[in-house]
N, C-alpha and C positions, 0 to 999 in steps of 0.2 A: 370534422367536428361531430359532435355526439349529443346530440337532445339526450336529455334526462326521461325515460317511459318511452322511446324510439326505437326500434332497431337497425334503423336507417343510419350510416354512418357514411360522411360525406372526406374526404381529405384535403383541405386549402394547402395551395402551393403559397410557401412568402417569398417575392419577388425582391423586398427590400424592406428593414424597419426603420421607425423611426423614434428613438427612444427619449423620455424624460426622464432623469435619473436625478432623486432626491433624497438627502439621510430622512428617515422616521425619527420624531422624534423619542428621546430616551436613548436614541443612539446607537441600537447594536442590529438595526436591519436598512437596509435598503429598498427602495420602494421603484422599481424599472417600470413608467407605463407604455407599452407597446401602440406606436400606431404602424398598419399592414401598407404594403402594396401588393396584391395580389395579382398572381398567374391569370388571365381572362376565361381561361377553361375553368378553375376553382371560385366564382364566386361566393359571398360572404350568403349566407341562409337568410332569405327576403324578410324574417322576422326579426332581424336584429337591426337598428337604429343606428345607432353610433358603434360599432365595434370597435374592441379595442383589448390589448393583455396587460395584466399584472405580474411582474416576475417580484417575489421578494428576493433577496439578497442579503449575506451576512457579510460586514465591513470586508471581510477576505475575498468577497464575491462566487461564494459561493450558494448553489440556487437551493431555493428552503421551499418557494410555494409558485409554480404557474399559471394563472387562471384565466381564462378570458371572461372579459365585462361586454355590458352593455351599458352606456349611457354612464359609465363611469361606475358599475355598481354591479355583483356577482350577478351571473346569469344562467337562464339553465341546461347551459350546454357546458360541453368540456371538451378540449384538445386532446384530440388522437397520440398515440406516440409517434408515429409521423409528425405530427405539426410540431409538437412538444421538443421533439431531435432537431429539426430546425430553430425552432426558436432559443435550447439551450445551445447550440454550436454559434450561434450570435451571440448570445447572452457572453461565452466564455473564449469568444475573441478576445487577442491583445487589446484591441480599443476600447473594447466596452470593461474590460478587466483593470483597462488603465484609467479609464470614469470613477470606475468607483471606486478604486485606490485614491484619489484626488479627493475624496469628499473625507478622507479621513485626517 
C-alpha cells in the first residue's frame, strides 16, 4: 500500500476475499466491497481501522475503479499494482464474473 505524501511503500499479500457484490443504483455499475485475509508477514498499516476495497464494475464486469477504504469511506492510501493484479485476477474469475452476470 501507498500513503498519500509517503515514500514508504508496503505490499499486502491477499490470502483469500471475501466479496459483497450489489447493482448501484441507476443501473449500469457494480459496486464489489472487498473484505482481506492477509499473508501474516503483510500486515494491514496500524493506521487503518476497518479496512476494506472497493472494486466498481460495469454490468459486463468489467473493472472501472479499485480503491481501498477505511471505515467504509476513501482513504489515504492506495494499492500497489501488486495488490491491484491480485485483487483484479479475483475480481475476473469465473465466479465472481458469474456474480455479477446474475445481478443483471
Amino acid at each position: 500500500m501507498i500513503k498519500y505524501g509517503l515514500d514508504r511503500v508496503t505490499e499486502l499479500q491477499f490470502d483469500a476475499f471475501h466479496p459483497t457484490i450489489e447493482k448501484r443504483d441507476g443501473g449500469q455499475w457494480v459496486d464489489i466491497t472487498l473484505r482481506f485475509e492477509l499473508a501474516s508477514e503483510t500486515p494491514v498499516p496500524d493506521d487503518l481501522i476497518d479496512f476494506s476495497g472497493l472494486v466498481i464494475t460495469t454490468l459486463s464486469g468489467a473493472i472501472a475503479q479499485i480503491v481501498p477504504q477505511d471505515e467504509d469511506t476513501d482513504c489515504e492510501y492506495q494499492f500497489t499494482t501488486f495488490e491491484k493484479e491480485q485483487i483484479r485476477a479475483f475480481i475476473e474469475s469465473d465466479e465472481v464474473q458469474q456474480l455479477i452476470a446474475n445481478l443483471s
